[in-house]
KELUM-643774 format. One record per residue (C-alpha): residue number from 1; z negated, x, y. Coordinates in nm, 2 decimals. Example, Ala and Ser with C-alpha at 12.3 -4.5 7.8 and 13.67 -1.06 7.14 Angstrom:
2
+------+--------+--------+--------+
: timi :      z :      x :      y :
+------+--------+--------+--------+
:    1 :  -0.78 :   1.23 :  -0.45 :
:    2 :  -0.71 :   1.37 :  -0.11 :
+------+--------+--------+--------+
***
This chain:
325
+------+--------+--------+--------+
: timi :      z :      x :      y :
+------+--------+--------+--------+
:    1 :  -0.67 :   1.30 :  -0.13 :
:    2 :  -0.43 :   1.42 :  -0.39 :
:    3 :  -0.34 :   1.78 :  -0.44 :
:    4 :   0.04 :   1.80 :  -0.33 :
:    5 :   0.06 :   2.16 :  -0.47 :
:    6 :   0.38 :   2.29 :  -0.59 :
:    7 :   0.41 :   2.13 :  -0.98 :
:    8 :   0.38 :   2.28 :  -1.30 :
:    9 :   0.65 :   2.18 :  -1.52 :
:   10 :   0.43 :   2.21 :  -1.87 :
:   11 :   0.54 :   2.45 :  -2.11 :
:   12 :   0.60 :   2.12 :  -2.38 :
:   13 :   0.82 :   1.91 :  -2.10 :
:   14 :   1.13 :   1.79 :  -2.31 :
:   15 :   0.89 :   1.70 :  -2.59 :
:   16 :   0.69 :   1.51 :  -2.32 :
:   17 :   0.97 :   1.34 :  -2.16 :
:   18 :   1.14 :   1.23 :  -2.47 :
:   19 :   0.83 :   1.08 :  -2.57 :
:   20 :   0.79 :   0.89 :  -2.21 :
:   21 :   1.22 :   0.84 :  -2.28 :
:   22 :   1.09 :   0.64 :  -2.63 :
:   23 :   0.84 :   0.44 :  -2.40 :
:   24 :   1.11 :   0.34 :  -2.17 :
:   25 :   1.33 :   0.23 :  -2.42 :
:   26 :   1.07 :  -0.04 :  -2.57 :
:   27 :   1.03 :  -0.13 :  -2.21 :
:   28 :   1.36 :  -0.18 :  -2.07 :
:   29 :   1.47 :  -0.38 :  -2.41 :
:   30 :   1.18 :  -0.58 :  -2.39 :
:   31 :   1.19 :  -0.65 :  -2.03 :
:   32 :   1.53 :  -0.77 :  -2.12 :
:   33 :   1.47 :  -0.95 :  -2.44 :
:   34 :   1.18 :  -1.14 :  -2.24 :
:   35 :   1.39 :  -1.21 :  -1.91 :
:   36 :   1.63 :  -1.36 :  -2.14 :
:   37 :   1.40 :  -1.64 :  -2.28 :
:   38 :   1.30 :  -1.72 :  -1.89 :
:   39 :   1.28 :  -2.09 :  -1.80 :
:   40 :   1.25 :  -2.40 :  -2.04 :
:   41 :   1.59 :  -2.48 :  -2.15 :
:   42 :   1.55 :  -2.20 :  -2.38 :
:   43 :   1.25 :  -2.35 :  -2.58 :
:   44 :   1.46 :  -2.45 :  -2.87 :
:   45 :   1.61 :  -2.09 :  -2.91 :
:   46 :   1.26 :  -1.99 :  -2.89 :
:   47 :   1.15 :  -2.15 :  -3.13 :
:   48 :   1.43 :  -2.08 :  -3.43 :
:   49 :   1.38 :  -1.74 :  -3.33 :
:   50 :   1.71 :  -1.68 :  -3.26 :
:   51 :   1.87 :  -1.41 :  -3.05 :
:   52 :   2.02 :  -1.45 :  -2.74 :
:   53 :   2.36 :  -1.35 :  -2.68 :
:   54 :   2.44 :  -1.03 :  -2.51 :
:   55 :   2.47 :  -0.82 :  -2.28 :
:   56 :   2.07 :  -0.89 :  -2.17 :
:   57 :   2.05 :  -0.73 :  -1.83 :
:   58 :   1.72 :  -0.62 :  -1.74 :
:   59 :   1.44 :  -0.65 :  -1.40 :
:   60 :   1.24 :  -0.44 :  -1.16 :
:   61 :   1.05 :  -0.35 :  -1.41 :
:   62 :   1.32 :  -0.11 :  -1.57 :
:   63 :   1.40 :  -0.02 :  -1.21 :
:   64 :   1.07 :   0.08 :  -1.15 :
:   65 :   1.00 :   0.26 :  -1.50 :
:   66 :   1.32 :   0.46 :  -1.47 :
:   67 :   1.19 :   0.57 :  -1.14 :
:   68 :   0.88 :   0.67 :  -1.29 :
:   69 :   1.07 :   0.88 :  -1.56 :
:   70 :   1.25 :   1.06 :  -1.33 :
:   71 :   0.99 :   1.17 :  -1.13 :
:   72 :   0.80 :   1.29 :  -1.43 :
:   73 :   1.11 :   1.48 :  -1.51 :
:   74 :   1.16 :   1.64 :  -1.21 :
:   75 :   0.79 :   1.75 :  -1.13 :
:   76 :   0.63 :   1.68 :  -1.43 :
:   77 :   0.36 :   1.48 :  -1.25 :
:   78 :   0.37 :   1.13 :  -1.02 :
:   79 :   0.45 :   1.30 :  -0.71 :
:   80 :   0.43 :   0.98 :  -0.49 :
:   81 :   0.66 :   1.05 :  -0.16 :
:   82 :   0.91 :   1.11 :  -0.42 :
:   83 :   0.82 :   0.82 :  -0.68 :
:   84 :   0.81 :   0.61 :  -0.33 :
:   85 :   1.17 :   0.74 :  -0.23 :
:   86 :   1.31 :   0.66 :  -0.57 :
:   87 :   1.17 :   0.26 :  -0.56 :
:   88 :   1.32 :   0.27 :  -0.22 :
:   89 :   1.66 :   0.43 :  -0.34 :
:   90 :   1.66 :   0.15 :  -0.67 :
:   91 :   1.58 :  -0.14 :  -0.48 :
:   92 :   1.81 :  -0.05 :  -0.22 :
:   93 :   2.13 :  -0.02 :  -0.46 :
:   94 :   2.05 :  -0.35 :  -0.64 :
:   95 :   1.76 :  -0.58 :  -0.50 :
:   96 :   1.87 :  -0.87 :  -0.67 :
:   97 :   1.71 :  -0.71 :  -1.00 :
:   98 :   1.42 :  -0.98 :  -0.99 :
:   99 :   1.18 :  -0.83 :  -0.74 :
:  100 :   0.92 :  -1.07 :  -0.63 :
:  101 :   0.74 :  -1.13 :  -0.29 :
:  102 :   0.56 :  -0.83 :  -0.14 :
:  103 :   0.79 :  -0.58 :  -0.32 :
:  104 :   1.09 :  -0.65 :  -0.08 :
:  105 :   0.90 :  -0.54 :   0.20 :
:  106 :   0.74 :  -0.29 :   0.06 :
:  107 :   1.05 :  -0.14 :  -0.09 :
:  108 :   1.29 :  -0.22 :   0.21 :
:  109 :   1.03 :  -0.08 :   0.44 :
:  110 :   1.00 :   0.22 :   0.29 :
:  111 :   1.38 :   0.29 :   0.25 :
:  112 :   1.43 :   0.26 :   0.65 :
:  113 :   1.16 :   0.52 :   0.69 :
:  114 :   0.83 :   0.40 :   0.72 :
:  115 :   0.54 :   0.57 :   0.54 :
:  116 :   0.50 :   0.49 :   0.24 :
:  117 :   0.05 :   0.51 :   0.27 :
:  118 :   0.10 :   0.25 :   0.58 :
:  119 :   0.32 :  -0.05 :   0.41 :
:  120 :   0.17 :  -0.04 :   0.05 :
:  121 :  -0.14 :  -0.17 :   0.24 :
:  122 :   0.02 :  -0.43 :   0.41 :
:  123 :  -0.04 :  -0.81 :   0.24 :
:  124 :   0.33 :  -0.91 :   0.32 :
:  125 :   0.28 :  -1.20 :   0.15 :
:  126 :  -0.09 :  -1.21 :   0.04 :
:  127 :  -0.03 :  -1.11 :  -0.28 :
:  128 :   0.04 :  -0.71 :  -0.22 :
:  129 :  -0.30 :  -0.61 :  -0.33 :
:  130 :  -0.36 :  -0.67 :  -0.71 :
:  131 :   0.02 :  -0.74 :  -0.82 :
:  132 :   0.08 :  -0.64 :  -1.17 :
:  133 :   0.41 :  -0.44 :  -1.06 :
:  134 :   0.17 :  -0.11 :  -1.12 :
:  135 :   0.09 :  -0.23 :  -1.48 :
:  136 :   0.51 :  -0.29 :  -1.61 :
:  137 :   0.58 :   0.07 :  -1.54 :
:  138 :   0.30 :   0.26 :  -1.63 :
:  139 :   0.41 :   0.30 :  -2.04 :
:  140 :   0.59 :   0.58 :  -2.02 :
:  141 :   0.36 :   0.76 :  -1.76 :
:  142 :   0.09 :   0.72 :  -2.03 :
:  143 :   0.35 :   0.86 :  -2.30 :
:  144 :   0.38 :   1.16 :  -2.14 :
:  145 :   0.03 :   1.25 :  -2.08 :
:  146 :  -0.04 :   1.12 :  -2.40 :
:  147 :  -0.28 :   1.41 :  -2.52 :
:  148 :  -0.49 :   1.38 :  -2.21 :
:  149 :  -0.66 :   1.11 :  -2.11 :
:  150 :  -0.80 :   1.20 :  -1.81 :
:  151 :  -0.47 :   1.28 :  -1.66 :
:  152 :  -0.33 :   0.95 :  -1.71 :
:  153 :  -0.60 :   0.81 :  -1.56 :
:  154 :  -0.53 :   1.00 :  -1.28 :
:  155 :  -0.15 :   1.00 :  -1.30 :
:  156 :  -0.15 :   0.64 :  -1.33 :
:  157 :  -0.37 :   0.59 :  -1.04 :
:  158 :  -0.13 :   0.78 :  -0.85 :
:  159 :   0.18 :   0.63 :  -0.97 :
:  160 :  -0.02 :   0.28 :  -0.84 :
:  161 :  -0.13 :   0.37 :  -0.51 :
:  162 :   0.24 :   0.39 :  -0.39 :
:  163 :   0.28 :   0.03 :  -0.41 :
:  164 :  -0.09 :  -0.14 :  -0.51 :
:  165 :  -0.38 :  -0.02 :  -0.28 :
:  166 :  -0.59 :  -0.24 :  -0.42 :
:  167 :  -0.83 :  -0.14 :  -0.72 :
:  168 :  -0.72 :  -0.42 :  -0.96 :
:  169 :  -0.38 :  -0.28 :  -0.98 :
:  170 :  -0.46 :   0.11 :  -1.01 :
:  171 :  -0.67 :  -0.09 :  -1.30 :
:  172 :  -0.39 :  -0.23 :  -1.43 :
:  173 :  -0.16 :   0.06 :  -1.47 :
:  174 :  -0.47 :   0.28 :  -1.62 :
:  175 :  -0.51 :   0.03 :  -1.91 :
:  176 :  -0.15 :  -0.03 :  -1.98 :
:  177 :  -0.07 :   0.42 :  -1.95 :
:  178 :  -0.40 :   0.47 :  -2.16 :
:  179 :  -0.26 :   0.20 :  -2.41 :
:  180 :   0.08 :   0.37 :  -2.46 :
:  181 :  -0.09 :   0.74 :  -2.48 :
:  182 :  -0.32 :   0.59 :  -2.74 :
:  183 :  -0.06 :   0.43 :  -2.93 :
:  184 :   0.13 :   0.78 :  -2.97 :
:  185 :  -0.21 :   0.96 :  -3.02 :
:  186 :  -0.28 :   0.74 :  -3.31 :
:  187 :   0.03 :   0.63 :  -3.45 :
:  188 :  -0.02 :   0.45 :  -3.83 :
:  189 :  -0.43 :   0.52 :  -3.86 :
:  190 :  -0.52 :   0.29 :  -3.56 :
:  191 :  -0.62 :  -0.08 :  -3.51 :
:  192 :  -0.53 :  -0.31 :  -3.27 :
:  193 :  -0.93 :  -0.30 :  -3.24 :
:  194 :  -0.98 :   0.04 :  -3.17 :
:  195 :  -0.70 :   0.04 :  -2.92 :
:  196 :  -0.81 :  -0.20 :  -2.68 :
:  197 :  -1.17 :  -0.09 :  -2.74 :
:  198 :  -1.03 :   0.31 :  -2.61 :
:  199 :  -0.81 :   0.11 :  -2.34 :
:  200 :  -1.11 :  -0.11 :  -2.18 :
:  201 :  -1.33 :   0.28 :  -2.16 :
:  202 :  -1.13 :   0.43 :  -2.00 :
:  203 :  -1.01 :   0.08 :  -1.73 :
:  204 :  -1.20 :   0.08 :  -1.44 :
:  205 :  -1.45 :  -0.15 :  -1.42 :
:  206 :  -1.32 :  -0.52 :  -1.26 :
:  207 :  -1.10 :  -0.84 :  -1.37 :
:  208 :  -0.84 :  -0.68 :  -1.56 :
:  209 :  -1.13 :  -0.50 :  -1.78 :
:  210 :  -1.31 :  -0.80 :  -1.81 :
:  211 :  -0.99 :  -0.97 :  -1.96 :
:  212 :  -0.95 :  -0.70 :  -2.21 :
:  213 :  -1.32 :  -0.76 :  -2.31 :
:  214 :  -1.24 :  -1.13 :  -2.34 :
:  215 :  -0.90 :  -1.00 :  -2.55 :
:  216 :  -1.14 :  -0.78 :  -2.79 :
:  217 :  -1.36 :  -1.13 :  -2.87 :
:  218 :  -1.05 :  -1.32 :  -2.96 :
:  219 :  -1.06 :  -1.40 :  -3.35 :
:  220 :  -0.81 :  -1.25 :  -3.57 :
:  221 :  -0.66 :  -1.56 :  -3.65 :
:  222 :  -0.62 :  -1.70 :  -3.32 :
:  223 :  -0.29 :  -1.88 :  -3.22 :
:  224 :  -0.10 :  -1.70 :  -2.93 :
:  225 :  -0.17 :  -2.06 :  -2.78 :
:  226 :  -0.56 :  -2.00 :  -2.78 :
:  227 :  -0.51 :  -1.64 :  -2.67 :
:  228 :  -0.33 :  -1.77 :  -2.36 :
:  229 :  -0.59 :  -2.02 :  -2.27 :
:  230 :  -0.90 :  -1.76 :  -2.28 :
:  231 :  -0.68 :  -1.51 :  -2.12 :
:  232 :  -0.44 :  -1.65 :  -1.91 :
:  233 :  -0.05 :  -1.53 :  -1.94 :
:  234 :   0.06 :  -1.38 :  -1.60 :
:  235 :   0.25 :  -1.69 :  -1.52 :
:  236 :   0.10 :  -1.57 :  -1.13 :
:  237 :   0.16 :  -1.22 :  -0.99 :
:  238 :  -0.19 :  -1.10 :  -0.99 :
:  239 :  -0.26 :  -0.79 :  -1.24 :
:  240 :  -0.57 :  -0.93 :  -1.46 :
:  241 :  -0.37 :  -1.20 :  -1.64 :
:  242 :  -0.07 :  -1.01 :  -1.75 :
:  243 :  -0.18 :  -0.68 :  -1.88 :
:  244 :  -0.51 :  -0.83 :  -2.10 :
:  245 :  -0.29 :  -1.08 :  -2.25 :
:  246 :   0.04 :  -0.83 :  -2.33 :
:  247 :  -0.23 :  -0.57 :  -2.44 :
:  248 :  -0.35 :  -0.85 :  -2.68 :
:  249 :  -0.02 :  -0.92 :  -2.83 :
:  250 :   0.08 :  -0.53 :  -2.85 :
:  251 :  -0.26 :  -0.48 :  -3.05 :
:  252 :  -0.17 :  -0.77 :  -3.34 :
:  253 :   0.15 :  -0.63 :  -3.38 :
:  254 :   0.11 :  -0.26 :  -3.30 :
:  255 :   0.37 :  -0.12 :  -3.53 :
:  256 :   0.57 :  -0.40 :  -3.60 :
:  257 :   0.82 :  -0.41 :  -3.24 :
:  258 :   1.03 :  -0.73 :  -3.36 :
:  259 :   0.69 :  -0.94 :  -3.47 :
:  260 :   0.55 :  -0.82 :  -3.12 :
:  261 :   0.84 :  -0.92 :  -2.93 :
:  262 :   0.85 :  -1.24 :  -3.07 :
:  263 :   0.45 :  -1.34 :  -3.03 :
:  264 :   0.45 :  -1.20 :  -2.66 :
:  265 :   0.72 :  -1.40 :  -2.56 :
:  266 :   0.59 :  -1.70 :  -2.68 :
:  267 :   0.38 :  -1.69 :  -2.42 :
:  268 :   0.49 :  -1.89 :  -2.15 :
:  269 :   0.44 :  -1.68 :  -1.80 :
:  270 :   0.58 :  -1.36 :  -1.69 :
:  271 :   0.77 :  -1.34 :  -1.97 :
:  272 :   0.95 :  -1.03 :  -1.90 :
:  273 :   0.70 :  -0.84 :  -1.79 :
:  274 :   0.44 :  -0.87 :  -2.09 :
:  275 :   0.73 :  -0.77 :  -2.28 :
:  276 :   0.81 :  -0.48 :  -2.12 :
:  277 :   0.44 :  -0.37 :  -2.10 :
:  278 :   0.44 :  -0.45 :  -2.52 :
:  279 :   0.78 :  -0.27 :  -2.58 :
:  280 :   0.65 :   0.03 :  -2.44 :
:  281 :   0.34 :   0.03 :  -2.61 :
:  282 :   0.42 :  -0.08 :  -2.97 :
:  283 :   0.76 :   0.17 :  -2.99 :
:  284 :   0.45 :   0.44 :  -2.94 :
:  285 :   0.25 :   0.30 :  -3.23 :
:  286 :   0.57 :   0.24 :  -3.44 :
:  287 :   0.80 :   0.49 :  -3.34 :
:  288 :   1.18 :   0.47 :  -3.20 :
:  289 :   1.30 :   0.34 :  -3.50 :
:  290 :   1.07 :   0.05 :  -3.49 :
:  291 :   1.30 :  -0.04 :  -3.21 :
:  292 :   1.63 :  -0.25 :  -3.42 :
:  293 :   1.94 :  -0.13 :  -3.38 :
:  294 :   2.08 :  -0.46 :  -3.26 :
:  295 :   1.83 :  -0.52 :  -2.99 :
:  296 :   1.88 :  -0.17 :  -2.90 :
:  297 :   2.27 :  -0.25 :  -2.81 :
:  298 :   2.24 :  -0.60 :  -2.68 :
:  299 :   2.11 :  -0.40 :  -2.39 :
:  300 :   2.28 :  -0.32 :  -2.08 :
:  301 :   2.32 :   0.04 :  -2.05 :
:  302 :   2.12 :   0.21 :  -1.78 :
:  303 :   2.33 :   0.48 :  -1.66 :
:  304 :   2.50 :   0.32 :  -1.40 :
:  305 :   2.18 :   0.19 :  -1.19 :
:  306 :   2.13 :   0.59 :  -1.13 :
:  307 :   2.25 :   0.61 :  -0.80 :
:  308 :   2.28 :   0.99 :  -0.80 :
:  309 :   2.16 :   1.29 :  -0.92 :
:  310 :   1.84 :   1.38 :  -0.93 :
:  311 :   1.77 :   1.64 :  -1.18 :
:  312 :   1.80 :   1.43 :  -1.46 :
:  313 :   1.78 :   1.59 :  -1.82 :
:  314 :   1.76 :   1.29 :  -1.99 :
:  315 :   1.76 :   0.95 :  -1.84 :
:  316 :   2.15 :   0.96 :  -1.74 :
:  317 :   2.38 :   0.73 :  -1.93 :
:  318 :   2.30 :   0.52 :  -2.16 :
:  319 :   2.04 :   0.58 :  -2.38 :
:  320 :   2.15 :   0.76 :  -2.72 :
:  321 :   1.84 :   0.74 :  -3.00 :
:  322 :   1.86 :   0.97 :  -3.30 :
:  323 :   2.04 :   0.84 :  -3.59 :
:  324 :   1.78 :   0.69 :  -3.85 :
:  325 :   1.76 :   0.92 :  -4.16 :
+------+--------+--------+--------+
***
């Protein structure tokens, strides 16, 4: 059982939360650079590399991330009934954000009342159990817990459990938080190497750590093509396709966010969500000014999906970065 104590806002909060604030902007403009490349009309766009035009609205898994945030801000911890309150509240105001199968019932459920510990278990589709909705949120959780590992184990476990009972998704969210914490623990004097190797000790043991195994034998000069094939590319909604193959891309391109964007998304699959799981990863490794300018604006604005207060510091309006020096 989790302790449901009164939380301890840590003395080093706004540092924290700006940190998990940098993590959700390489999310959010990777879930929407990625969402935008969706389907295969857009292969020849793709391939020239060429932007898409703007604005590039993003998915669930900036709905859920934000939710994540503010939760963290307000209690400086996943406090689930209120993490669980705040899907609820996001779906609610806009479920047309690209939710998939067992997440409407989940989130619709919980919004007219019903516990929370009671639906998350329920297979309302079959595909509840292991769905890699836990892993898309998790960066910024990881970013601010980044100088303790152990508690973003456990605060990623947490942040699963209020929509994933099943192992392989806790799983998921552990290795995609402990990426992002490593990334900022690390910064410039890491490899790709050494950060899945710290991201598959610290995974429970299962199919998601088996994939990032597999990711850590892939040659360096391996095609994203060849990556795909040994490690799948979350083109179904199960967790140990996804995260092994975004945590593979954020690792060749770990402080580089345009060259990571670019190789994740060529990836046919899930394509916005192993972006957003990369975007909140590299802009750890790379830093907030990794993240360009342009992509930055081509953005929609996230202020007007809060649908009301909720003692927000920082994740109100639109996202303002500092100016570059």
């Amino acid at each position: 059982m989790r302790d449901v104590s009164p939380p301890s806002i840590p003395s080093d909060h706004l540092v924290r939360i700006r940190r998990a604030r940098s993590s959700l902007d390489g999310l959010s403009v990777g879930d929407a650079f990625g969402e935008r490349f969706a389907g295969a009309h857009n292969a020849a766009r793709l391939a020239a590399r060429e932007l898409p035009p703007g604005p590039w609205e993003t998915t669930d898994d900036t709905e859920m991330a934000l939710s994540i945030v503010e939760v963290l801000d307000r209690f400086g911890r996943i406090e689930q009934d209120a993490l669980a309150d705040r899907f609820a509240r996001r779906y609610a105001a806009d479920p047309g954000r690209g939710y998939e199968g067992a997440a409407h019932g989940i989130l619709r459920a919980i919004g007219e009342g019903m516990p929370w510990r009671e639906i998350a278990s329920e297979p309302f589709d079959g595909t509840s159990a292991t769905g890699k909705g836990a892993a898309m949120r998790a960066g910024p959780l990881g970013a601010y817990f980044a100088d303790d590992y152990q508690r973003v184990v456990e605060e990623a476990r947490a942040s699963a459990e209020v929509t994933h009972p099943h192992p392989e998704g806790h799983a998921a969210a552990i290795a995609v938080a402990i990426a992002s914490a490593c990334a900022w623990r690390t910064r410039k004097h890491t490899s790709g190497h050494d950060l899945l190797e710290t991201v598959l000790r610290h995974t429970p043991r299962g199919a998601t750590a088996d994939g990032i195994a597999q990711a850590l034998t892939i040659p360096d000069d391996a095609t994203v093509a060849e990556a795909v094939r040994t490690l799948g590319n979350g083109a179904g909604r199960t967790a140990p396709e996804p995260v092994p193959f975004a945590l593979w891309c954020a690792s060749r391109h770990l402080h580089d966010y345009v060259e990571a964007m670019w190789t994740t998304v060529s990836g046919p699959g899930d394509r916005d969500t192993t972006c957003a799981i990369v975007g909140s990863i590299v802009v750890m490794s790379g830093g907030p000014r990794c993240l360009p300018d342009a992509w930055f604006a081509l953005r929609e604005p996230l202020g007007n999906r809060v649908p009301d207060s909720y003692h927000m510091t920082l994740v109100t309006g639109s996202s303002v970065r500092p100016p570059k020096a």
